[in-house]
C-alpha positions in Angstrom: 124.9 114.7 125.6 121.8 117.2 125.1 118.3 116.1 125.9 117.2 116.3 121.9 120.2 113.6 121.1 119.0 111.7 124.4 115.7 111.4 122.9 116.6 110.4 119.4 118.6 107.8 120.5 116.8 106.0 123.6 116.6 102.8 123.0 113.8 100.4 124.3 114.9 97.6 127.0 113.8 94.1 126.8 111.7 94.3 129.6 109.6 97.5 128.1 108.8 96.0 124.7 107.5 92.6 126.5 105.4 95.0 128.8 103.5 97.6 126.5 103.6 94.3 123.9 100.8 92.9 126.8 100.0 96.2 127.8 96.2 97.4 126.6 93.6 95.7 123.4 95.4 93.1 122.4 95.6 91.0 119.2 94.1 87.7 118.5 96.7 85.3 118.7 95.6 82.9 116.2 98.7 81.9 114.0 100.8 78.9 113.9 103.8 77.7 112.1 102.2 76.7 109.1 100.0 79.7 109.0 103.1 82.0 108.9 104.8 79.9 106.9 101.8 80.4 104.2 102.1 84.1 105.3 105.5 84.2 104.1 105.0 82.0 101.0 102.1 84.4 100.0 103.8 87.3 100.0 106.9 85.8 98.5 105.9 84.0 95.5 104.2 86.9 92.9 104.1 87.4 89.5 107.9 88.0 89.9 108.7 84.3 89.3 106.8 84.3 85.8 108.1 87.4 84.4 112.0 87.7 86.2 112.9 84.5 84.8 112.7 84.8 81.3 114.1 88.6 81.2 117.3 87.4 83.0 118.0 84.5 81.4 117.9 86.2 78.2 120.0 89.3 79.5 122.2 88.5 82.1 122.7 84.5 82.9 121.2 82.4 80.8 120.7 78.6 82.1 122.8 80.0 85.0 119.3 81.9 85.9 119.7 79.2 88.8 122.8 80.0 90.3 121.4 84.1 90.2 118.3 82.6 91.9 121.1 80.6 94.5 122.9 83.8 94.8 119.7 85.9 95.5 118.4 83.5 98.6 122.0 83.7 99.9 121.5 87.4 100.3 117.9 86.9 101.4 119.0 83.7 103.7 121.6 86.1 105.7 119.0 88.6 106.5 116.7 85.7 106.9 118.6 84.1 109.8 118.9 87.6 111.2 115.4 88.4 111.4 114.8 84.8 112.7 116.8 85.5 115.8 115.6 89.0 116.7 112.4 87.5 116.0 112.8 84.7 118.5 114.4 87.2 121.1 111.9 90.1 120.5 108.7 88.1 120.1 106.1 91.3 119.9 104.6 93.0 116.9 106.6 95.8 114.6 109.3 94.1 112.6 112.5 95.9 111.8 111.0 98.6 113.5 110.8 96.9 116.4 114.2 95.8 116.6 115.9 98.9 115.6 113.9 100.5 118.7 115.9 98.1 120.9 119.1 97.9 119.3 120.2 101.7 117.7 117.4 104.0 119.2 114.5 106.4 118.7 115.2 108.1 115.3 117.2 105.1 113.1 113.3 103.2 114.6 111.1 105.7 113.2 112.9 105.9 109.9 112.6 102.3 109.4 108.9 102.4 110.4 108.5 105.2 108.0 110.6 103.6 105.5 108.1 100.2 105.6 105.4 102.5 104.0 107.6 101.5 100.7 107.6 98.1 100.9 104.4 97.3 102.0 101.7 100.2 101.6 103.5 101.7 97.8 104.1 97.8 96.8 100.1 97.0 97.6 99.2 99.5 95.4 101.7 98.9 92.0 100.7 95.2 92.7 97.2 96.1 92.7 97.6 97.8 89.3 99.2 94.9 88.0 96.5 93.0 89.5 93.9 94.7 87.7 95.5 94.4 83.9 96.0 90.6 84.6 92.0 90.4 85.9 91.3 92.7 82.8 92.4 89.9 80.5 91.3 87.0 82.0 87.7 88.3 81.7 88.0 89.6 78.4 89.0 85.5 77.2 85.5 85.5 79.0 83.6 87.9 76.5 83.3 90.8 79.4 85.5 93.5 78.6 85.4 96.6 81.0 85.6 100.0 79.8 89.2 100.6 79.1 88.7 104.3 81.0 87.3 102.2 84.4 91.0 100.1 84.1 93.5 102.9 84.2 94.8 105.7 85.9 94.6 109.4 84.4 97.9 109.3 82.9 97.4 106.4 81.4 96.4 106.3 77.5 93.8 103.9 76.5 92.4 102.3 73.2 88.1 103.1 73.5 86.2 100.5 71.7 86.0 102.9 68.0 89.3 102.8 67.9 90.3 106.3 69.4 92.8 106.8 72.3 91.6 108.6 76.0 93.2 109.1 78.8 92.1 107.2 81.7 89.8 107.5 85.1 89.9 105.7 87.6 91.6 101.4 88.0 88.2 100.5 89.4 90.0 96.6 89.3 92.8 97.7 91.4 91.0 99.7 94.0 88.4 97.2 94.2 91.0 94.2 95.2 92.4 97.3 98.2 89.1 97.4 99.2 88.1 93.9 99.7 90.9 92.4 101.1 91.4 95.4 103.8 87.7 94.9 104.4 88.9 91.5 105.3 92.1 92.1 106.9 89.4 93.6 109.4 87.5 91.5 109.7 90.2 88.9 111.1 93.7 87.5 110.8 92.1 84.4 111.0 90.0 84.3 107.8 92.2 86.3 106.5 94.8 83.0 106.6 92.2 80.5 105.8 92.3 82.8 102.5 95.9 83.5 101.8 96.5 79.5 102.3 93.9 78.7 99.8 95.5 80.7 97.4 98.8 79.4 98.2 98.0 76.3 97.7 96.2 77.4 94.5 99.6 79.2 92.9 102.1 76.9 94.5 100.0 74.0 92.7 100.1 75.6 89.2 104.0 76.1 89.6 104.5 72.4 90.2 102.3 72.2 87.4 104.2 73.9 84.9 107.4 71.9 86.0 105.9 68.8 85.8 104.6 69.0 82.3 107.5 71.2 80.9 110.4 68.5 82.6 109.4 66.5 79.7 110.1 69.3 76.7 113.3 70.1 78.5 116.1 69.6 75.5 119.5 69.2 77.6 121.1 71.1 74.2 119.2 74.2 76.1 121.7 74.0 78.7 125.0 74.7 76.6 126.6 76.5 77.1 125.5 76.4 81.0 127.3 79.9 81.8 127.1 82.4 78.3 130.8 83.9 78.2 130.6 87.7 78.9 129.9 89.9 75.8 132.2 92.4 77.3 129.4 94.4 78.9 129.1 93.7 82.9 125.9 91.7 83.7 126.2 90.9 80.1 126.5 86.8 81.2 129.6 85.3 82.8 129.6 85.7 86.1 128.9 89.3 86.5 125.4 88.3 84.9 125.1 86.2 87.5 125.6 88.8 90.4 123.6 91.0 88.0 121.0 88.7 87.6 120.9 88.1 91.3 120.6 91.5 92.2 117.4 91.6 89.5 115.4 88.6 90.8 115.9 89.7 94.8 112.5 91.7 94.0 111.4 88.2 93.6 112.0 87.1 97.0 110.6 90.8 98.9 108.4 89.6 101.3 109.6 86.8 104.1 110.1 89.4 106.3 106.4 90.3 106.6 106.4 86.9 109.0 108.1 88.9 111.7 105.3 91.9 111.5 102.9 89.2 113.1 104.6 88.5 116.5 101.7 89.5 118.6 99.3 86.9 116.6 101.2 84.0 116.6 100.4 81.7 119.0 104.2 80.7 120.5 106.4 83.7 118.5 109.9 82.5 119.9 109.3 79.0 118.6 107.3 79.3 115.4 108.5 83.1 114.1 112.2 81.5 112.7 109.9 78.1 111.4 107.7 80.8 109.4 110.9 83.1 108.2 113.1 80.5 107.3 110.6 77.7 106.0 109.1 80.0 103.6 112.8 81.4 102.5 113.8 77.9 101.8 110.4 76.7 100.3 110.5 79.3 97.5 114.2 79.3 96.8 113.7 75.5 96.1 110.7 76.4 94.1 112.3 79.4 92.0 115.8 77.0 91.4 113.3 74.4 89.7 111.2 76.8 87.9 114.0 78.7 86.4 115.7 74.9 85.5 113.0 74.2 83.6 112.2 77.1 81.9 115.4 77.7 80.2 115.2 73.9 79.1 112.3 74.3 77.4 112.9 77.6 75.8 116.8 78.5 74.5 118.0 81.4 76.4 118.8 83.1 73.4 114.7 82.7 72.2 113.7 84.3 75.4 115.2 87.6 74.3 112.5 90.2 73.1 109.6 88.0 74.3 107.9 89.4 76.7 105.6 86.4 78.0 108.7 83.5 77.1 106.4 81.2 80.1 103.3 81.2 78.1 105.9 80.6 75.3 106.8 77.6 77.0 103.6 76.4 78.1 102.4 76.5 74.8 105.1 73.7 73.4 102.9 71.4 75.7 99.8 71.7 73.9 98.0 72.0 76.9 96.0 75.5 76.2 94.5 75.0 79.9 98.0 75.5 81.4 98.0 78.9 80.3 95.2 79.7 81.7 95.9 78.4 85.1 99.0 80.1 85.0 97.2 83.2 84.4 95.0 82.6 87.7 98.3 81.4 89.1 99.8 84.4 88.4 96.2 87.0 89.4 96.6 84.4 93.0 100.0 85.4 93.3 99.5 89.0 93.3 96.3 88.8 95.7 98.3 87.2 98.3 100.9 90.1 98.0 98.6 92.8 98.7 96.9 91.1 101.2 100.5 90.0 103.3 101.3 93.9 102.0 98.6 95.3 103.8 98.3 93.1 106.7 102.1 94.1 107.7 102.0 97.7 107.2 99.4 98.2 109.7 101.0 96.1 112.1 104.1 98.0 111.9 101.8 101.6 112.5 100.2 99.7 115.1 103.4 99.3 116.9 104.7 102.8 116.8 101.3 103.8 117.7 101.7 102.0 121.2 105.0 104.0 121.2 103.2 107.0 120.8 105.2 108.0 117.3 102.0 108.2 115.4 98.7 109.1 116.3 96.7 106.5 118.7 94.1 106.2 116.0 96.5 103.5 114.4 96.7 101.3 117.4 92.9 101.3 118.1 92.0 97.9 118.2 87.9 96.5 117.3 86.4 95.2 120.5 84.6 92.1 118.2 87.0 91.3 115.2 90.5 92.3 117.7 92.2 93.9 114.9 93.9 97.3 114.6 90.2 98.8 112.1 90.7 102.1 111.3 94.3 101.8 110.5 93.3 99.4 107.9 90.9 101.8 106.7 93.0 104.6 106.7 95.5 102.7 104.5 92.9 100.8 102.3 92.1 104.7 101.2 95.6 105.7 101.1 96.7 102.8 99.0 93.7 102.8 96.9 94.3 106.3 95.9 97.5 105.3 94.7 96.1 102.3 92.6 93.5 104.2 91.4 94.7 107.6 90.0 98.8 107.1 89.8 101.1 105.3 87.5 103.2 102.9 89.7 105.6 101.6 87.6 108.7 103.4 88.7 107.9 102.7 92.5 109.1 99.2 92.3 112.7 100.3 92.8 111.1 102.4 96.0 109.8 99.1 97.2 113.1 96.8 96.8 115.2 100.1 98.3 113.2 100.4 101.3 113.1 96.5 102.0 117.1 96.5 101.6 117.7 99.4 104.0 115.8 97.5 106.9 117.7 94.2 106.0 120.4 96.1 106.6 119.0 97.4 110.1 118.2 94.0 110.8 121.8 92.1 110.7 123.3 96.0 112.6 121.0 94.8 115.0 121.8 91.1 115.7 125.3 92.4 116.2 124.4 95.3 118.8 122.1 92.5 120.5 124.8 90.3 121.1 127.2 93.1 122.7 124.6 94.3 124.9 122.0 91.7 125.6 124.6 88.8 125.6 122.6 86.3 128.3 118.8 87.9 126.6 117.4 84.0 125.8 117.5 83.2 121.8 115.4 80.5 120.8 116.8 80.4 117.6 120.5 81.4 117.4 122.1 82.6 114.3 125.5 80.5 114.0 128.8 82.3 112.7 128.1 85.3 113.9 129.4 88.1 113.2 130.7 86.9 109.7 126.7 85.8 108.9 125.1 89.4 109.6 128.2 91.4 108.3 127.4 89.5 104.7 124.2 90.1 104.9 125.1 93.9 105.3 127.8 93.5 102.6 125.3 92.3 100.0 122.2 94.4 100.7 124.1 97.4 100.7 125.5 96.3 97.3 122.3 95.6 95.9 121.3 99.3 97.1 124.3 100.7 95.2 123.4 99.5 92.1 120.3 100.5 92.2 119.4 104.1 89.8 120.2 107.8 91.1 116.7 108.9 91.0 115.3 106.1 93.2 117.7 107.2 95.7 116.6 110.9 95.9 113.4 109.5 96.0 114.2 108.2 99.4 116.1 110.4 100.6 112.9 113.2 99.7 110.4 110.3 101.1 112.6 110.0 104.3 112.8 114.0 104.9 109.0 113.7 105.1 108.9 111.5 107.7 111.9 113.2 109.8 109.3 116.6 109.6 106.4 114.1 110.9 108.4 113.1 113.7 110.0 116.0 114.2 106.4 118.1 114.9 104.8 115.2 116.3 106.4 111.4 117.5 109.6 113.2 118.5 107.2 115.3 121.5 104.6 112.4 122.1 106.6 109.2 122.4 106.3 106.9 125.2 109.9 106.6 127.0 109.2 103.8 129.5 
């Protein structure tokens, strides 16, 4: 074997990750079980549960939305349980990154790193524009409306006030939310968790709200048939609209795996890592299940199709006009805890291959007072604001979901690699079954990636080719091989 393919695929020992994980500045560690449990809540639960719902009941399910939701956390649960034992054997910062370092080498680690940009940093910044039409509203039922050219992007076309249509400037909204919540991202994990469980708490409260004054309006005639036979069309109801449907409202569950990015913060990672992966997994499938139950009791499945807000629909059948508009804080809540769980892991996965030397040490540089990796926040607090600011995000949500599904897929390789090499490495949390449990979880991710559209695929494959040239010219010549 030649030196180049030694190098791409050297692989990180136990011993090495635990020492350059204690090795220099280090983090705060701050976070316990419930903390990472929020963390995982907050960047699970988004405006996905509000606006999936309705669009596949109507399209693909119909009152069997639940089993898609049941089929979806499967999925998620087997990548779940993998993550929770890597995490428990690999306790330091990084994430998929990190485990692909020690488990298939070098290159298939900086391609996952690189690949992470998608989910977190690109998913910050559509969130954020989402964010900021949500926030738009809400303050216009208010009587302060905001310059319709300060609330889109150039290539957006807005309404002006006399009637006549401009193209946009700048999302001030969006890259205002990048900005304060990096701003405190720095200044520290802790108060950035006091915040994200406030809001948790917040969004979490107004779902339970909706179910518990929709259970009553729930007509059980709403229920039949419980499975719509297929039109002919797959993901056209049966049960290929349930598979489709699951595949749909995944995006709704992208996020437990940020848990894992904060390793080097918790306060005991082997115990309470799997507590804050799987508790927040389980929390919000149980959450989505009853949510989607309830909806489609309320509301026909059939009604649901062509209206785009069928939840407010629904609220409004309970005469309760201030439901509405906590579900439209609920929802504004739901997206800040996304961009902040967003941003918060994608600089702890640059910090780690920065103490690898793969990227520039600027990214690992950590502030002597608030003990948190500064200027990579700030780097990506003007990256990702850019990209709220000035670009239309709408098609990078596929980018997002692809990029989450190819490290899922890393993850359960790696559990099975692990247990060939490292078979007497201590597990604090053991995934059972194996290897049936991660060979599923590769089965159904890859799936999921298939069906996903041509162009988002070349999209990766162009986004991947830059970060091969980046590491090519630079991490491949500066890593740290000890």
């Amino acid at each position: 074997m030649s030196g180049t393919e030694v190098t791409l695929f050297w692989r990180k020992s136990m011993a090495s990750l635990t020492r350059v994980d204690q090795e220099g500045p280090q983090l705060r560690r701050s976070l316990g079980p419930a903390s990472l449990v929020m963390l995982g809540i907050g960047c699970i639960i988004g405006a996905g549960l509000f606006a999936l719902t309705g669009i596949v009941a109507s399209q693909n399910s119909g009152p069997a939305v639940v089993l898609s939701y049941v089929v979806a956390a499967v999925g998620c649960g087997f990548a779940g349980l993998c993550y929770a034992e890597l995490a428990s054997m690999i306790p330091v910062s990084g994430s998929a990154y990190t485990y692909a370092y020690a488990t298939m080498g070098e290159l298939v680690a900086w391609i996952i790193g690189w690949d992470l940009v998608l989910e977190y940093a690109v998913a910050a910044a559509a969130v954020a524009a989402s964010w900021s039409g949500y926030v738009v509203k809400l303050l216009a039922t208010f009587g302060l409306v905001l310059p319709p050219q300060f609330t889109a992007t150039p290539f957006d076309v807005v309404k002006l006030a006399d009637g006549s249509m401009a193209h946009g400037i700048v999302n001030v909204p969006a890259l205002f939310i990048i900005v304060a919540l990096s701003l405190l991202l720095i200044r520290g994990v802790t108060e950035s968790a006091i915040v994200n469980n406030i809001i948790v708490v917040v969004k979490v409260a107004v779902v339970l709200a909706v179910l518990a004054f929709g259970i009553p309006f729930i007509h059980a005639a709403n229920y039949h048939p419980f499975i719509p036979a297929n039109t002919g069309s797959f993901g056209s109801f049966g049960l290929s609209g349930i598979m489709r449907g699951a595949g749909v409202l995944f995006f709704a569950y992208i996020g437990f795996d940020s848990v894992s990015t904060a390793a080097q913060e918790a306060r005991n990672p082997a115990r309470d890592m799997p507590i804050g992966i799987l508790g927040s997994l389980v929390i919000c499938t149980v959450l989505y299940i009853a949510f989607g139950a309830v909806l489609t009791g309320m509301l026909n499945y059939r009604a649901m199709l062509g209206d785009p807000t069928p939840v407010a629909t629904a609220i409004a059948l309970t005469g309760k006009p201030w439901l509405e508009l906590a579900v439209t804080v609920g929802i504004i809540g739901g997206y800040t805890t996304v961009i902040l769980t967003s941003l918060y892991g994608q600089s702890r996965v640059f910090y780690s291959m920065a103490r690898d030397g793969l990227l520039p040490p600027v990214f690992a540089r950590v502030h002597p007072k608030f003990e948190t990796p500064y200027l990579s926040h700030m780097i990506f607090m003007v990256f990702t604001g850019g990209l709220a600011s000035f670009l239309p995000l709408q098609q990078l949500g596929d980018m997002t979901s692809i990029g989450t599904l190819l490290a899922f897929v890393i993850v359960c390789i790696g559990v099975m690699v692990l247990r060939r090499t490292h078979p007497n490495q201590p597990r604090r949390f053991k995934v059972l079954g194996s290897p049936a449990i991660p060979v599923l979880g590769i089965l159904v991710c890859l799936a999921m990636m298939v069906s996903l559209d041509l162009l988002v695929w070349i999209r990766l494959v162009v986004w991947l080719a830059i970060g091969l040239s980046v590491y090519w010219f630079y991490g491949r010549s500066h890593a740290l091989r000890k």
